[in-house]
N, C-alpha and C positions, 0 to 999 in steps of 0.2 A: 784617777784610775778609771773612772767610768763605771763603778758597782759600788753597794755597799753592801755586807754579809746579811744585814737585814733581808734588803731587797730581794738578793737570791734564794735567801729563803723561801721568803712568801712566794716566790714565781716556780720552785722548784720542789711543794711539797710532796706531789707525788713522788721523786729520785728520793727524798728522807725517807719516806715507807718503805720504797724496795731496798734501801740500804746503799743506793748508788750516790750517795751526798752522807756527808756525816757534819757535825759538827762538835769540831775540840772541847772539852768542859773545857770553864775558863776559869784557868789554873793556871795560865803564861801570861806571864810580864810583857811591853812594849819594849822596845830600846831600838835605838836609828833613828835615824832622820824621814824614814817611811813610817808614815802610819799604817799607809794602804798599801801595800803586794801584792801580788799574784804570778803565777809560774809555774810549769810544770815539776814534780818532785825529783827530785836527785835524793836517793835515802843511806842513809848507815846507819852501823849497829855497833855500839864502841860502849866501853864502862868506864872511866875512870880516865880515859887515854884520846888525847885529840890528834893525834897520829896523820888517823885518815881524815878526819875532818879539816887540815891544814892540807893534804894532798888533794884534797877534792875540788877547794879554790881556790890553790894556783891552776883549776883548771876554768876555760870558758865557762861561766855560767850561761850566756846565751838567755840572761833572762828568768832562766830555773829558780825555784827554792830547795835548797841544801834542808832536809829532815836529819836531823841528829836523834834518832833514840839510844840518849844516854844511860836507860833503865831508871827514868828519874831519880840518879842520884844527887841528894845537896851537899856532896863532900868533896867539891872541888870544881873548876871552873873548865869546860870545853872550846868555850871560845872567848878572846879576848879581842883588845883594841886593836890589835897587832891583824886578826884573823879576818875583823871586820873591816880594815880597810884592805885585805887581799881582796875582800866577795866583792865591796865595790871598784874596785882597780878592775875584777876580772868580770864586770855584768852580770852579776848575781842579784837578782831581786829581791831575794830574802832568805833568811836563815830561820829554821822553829828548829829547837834545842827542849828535849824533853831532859831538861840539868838544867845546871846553871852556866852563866856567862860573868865575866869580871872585866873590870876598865867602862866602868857605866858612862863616865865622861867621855871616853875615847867612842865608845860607842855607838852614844847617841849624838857625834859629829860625825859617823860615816852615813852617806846617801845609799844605806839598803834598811829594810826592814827586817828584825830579827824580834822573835818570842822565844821565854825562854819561863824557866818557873821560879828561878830566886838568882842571886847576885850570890858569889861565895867569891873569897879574894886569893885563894890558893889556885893554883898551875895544878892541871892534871899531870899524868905521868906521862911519857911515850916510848910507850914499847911499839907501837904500830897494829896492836889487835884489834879483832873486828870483822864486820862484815860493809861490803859495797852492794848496793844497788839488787836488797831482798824487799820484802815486803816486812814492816816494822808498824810492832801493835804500840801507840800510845796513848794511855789516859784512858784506852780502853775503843782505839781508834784506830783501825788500819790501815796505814798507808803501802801504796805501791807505787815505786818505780813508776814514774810516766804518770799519776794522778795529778790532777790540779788543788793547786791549793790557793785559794784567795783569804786573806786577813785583812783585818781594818780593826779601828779600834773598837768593835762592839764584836765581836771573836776572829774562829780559825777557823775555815770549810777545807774538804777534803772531798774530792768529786772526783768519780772516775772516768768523767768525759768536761770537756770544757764547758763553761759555759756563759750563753750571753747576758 
């Protein structure tokens, strides 16, 4: 991938003071075949329901990362084996899931990178609620629509402008 979350750190400590860099407590899992991602953010806001998170990658990822603010719930599973080989079918570069994720196996055979905060073996529901494409606080971290997000295995950054 050409960065590691370290690196950007140390190059970008001034963007951590003003606030324009954040970095995810680490509190998410690895699973995929990426360590390393990065992409611009595609965001939702769902509880219990991967509705829209199944509609959002049968769309072009183009690259993006899919933010799922599940309201960290561990009572049931947002995305499975099934979801992760749509993101990589459709050029998704990675998936962060403030929930969980299930089909750990299935998972970490797809070529995207996906964070998430525990493994639960239950199906959400789908009724389809939710929000598309708001600004979504997690872990105590703000994401917006159109942020960058690079991960690797030593965290998750969250930049509101790219960077090199």
């Amino acid at each position: 991938m050409g960065f590691t979350t370290c690196d950007l750190c140390d190059a970008n400590e001034n963007l951590i003071g003003e606030g324009t860099l954040a970095v995810l407590p680490p509190v998410f899992r690895p699973f995929g075949k990426r360590a390393a991602f990065s992409g611009q953010a595609a965001t939702l806001k769902v509880f219990e329901d991967n509705v829209l998170v199944r509609t959002a990658l049968e769309t072009p990822g183009n690259g993006r990362v899919l933010v799922v603010d599940g309201g960290g719930s561990l009572r049931c599973a947002l995305v499975g084996g099934n979801l992760g080989k749509l993101a990589e079918k459709n050029g998704w570069a990675g998936i962060v899931v403030n929930g969980c994720v299930r089909d750990s196996a299935e998972l970490d055979a797809c070529d995207v990178g996906i964070r998430a905060l525990a493994l639960h073996p239950q199906r959400s529901v789908r009724k389809g609620l939710g929000y598309q494409e708001i600004a979504v606080t997690m872990a105590g971290v703000t994401v917006r629509p159109g942020d960058w997000i690079y991960a690797d295995e030593d965290g998750v950054l969250v930049s509101r402008a790219k960077l090199d």
